[in-house]
C-alpha positions as CSV (number, residue, x, y, z in Angstrom):
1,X,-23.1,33.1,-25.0
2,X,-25.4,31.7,-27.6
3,X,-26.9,28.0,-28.0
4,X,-23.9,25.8,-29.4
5,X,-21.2,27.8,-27.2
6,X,-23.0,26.5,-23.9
7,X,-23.3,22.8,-25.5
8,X,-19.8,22.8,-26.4
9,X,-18.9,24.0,-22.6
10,X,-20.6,21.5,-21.1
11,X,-19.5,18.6,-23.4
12,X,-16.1,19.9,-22.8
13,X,-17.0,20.0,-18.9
14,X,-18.4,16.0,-19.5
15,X,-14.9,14.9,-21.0
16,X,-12.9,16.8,-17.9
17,X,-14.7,15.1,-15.5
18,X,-14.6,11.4,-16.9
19,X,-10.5,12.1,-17.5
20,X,-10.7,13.3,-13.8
21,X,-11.9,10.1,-12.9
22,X,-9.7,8.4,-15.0
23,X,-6.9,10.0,-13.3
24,X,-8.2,9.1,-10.2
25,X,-8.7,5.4,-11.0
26,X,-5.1,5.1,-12.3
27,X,-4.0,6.8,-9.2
28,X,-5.3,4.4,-7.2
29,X,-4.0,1.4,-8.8
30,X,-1.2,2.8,-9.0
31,X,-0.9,2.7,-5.3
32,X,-2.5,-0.5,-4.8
33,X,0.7,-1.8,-7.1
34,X,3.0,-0.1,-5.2
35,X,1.9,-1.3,-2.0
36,X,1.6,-5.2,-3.6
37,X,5.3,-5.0,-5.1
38,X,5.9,-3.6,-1.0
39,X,4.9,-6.8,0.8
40,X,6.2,-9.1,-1.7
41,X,9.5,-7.4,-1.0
42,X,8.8,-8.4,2.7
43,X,7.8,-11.3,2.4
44,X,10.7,-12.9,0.2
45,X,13.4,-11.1,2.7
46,X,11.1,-13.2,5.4
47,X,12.0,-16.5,3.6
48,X,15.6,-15.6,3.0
């Protein structure tokens, strides 16, 4: 593997990681939405 093979693997290795991450942090507010949109669903059937 020469010189500008092994940058473009690890530059390609940087971007996977940060879009990992992304993925991860959409995930997660994902949830969190889901589990906000949950208890507002219990709390208007409390004030019916």
């Amino acid at each position: 593997m020469n010189y500008e093979t092994g940058f473009q693997l690890g530059v390609m290795e940087a971007r996977m990681k940060k879009m990992r991450k992304q993925r991860d942090e959409y995930k997660k507010q994902s949830d969190e939405l889901i589990e906000d949109i949950a208890k507002l669903r219990e709390r208007i059937k409390e004030m019916e």
